[in-house]
N, C-alpha and C positions, 0 to 999 in steps of 0.2 A: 359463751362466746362473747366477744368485745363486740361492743356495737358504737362505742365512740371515746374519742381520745384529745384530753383537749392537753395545751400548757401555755403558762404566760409568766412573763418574768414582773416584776414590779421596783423600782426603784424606790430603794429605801428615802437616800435622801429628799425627792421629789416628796415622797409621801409626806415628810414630817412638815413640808410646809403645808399642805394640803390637810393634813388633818384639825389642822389650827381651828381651821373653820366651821363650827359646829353644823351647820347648815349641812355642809358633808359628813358629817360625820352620821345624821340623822338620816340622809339618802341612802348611803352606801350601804348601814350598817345596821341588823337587828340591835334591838336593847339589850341581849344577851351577849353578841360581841361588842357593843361600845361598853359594854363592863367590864369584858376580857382583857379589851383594850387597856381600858382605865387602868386595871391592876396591873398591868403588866411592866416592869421595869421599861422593858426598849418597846415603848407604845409605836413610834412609827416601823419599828419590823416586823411586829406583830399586827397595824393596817396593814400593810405592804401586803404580805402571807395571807391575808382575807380577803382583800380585793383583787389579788393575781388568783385563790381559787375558786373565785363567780368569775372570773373572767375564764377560768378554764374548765370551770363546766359548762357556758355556752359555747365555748369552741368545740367542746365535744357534741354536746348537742347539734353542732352546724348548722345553728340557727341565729345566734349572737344574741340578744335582748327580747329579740323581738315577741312578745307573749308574757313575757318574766320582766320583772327589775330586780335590782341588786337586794332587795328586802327579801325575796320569793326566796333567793339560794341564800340557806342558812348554814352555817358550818356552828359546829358545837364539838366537844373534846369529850374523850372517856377519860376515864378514870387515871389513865397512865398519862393522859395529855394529849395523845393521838385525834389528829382533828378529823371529821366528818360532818358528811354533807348529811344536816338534818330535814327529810324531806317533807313539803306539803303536800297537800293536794295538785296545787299548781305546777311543782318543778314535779312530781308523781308521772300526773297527764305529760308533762313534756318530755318525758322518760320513754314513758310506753309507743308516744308518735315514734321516736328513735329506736324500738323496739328492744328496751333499757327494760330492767325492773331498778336493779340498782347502782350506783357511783360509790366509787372507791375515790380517796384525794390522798395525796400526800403532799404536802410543804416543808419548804427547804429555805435557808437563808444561808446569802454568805458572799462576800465581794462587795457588799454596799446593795443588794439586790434579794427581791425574794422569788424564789419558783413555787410553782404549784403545778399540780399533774393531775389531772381527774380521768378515770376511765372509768367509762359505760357498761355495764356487762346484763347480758340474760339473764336471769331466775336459773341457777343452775339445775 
């Protein structure tokens, strides 16, 4: 059963000035995504697509920040590329108050813009 549904769009352009500034880039982003980043040919749509899916798992959560920061929700890729929400302790606990065990994400770019979609679901 779905227990929460977030999404958020992100502006690419916006991002690429914004990532300029390593200060953000250290807030926003695990050490494992400022590497992602780094390698990545188009570095501001791939911030874009990581800050739009922390931004969309506290909307599902319907809670926004408040308990987490953007360090807490980690997104990491498999082996095909496919991104996921790698959970700790912290985003865990804030699952289960949502009566989550896990999140599902998917990211999208395209228009100058990146989406992300995260839903919540029970332990099936």
């Amino acid at each position: 059963m779905i227990r929460g549904l977030g999404c958020d769009v992100c502006d690419i352009a916006r991002m690429q000035k914004i990532i300029e500034n390593p200060r953000f880039l250290e807030r926003y982003f695990t050490a494992y995504e400022r590497g992602y980043i780094a390698a990545r040919a188009q570095r501001a749509q791939t911030a874009a697509g990581l800050f739009a899916a922390k931004e969309a798992f506290v909307k599902a959560l319907g809670t926004g920040f408040i308990g987490l920061n953007a360090g807490d929700i980690a997104i990491r890729h498999d082996e095909n590329g496919a991104p996921y929400y790698d959970l700790n302790d912290k985003t865990r606990a804030a699952l289960a108050v949502r009566g989550a065990a896990r999140a599902l994400l998917s990211v999208s770019h395209d228009g100058g813009v990146a989406l992300a979609v995260a839903i919540l679901e029970e332990e099936p």
